[in-house]
C-alpha positions in Angstrom: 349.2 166.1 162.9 346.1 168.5 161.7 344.5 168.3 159.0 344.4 171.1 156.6 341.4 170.6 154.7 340.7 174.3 154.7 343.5 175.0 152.2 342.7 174.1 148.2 345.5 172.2 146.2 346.0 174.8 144.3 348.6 174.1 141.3 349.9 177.4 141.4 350.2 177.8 145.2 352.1 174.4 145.3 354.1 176.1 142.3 354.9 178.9 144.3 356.1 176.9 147.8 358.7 175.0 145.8 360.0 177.9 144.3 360.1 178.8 147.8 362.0 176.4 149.0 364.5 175.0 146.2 365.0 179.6 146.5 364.0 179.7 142.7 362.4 182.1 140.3 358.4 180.7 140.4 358.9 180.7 136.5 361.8 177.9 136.9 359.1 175.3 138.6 357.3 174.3 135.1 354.6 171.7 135.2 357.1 169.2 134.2 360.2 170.5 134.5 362.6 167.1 136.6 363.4 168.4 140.3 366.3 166.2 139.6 367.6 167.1 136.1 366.5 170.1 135.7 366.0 172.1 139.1 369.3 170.2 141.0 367.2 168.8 143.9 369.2 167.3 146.0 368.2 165.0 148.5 368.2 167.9 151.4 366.1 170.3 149.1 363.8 167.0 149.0 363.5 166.9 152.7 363.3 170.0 152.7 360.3 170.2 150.3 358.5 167.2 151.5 358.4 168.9 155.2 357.3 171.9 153.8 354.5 170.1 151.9 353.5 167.9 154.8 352.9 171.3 157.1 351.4 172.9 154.5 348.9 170.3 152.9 348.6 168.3 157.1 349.7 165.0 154.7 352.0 162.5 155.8 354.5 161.5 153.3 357.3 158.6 153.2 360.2 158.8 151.7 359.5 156.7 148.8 356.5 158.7 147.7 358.8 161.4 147.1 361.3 159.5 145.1 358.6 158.3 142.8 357.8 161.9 141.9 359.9 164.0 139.5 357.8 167.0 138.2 355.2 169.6 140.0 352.3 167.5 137.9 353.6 164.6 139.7 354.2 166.2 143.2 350.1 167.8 142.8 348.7 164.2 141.8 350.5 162.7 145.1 349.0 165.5 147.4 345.5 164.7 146.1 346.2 161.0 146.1 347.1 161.4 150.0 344.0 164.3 151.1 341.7 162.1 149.1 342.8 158.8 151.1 342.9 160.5 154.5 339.3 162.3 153.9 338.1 158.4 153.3 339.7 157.4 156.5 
């Protein structure tokens, strides 16, 4: 997989692609709005999501990191978490 070190984790871009994805007005995605209980993901809009991010960001994420996130605060801090650990690799 390539890395995509280029592109900034921009709050508001990452924002924007799950609006994208879960096909919702960008204004919908608050910072902590639940995916779950909130924006009705369901685990196929997860997939969905997660392979979306994964292109976009060149991460690699498991399915549990995914389940331990619930908000667009949560799903940001995971995608820095992940760049930060594979620019240390």
């Amino acid at each position: 997989m390539s890395t995509h070190t280029g592109i900034a984790l921009d709050k508001e871009d990452l924002r924007f692609l799950i609006a994208d994805v879960l096909e919702l007005d960008v204004e919908e995605v608050t910072d902590d709005a639940d995916f779950v209980q909130e924006l009705e993901v369901d685990s196929l809009m997860a997939l969905a999501i997660v392979a979306r991010l994964e292109r976009h960001y060149g991460v690699k994420l498991k399915e549990d990191d995914f389940k331990r996130v619930s908000s667009l605060t949560q799903v940001h801090r995971l995608i820095g978490d992940k760049r930060a650990a594979q620019a240390a690799s």
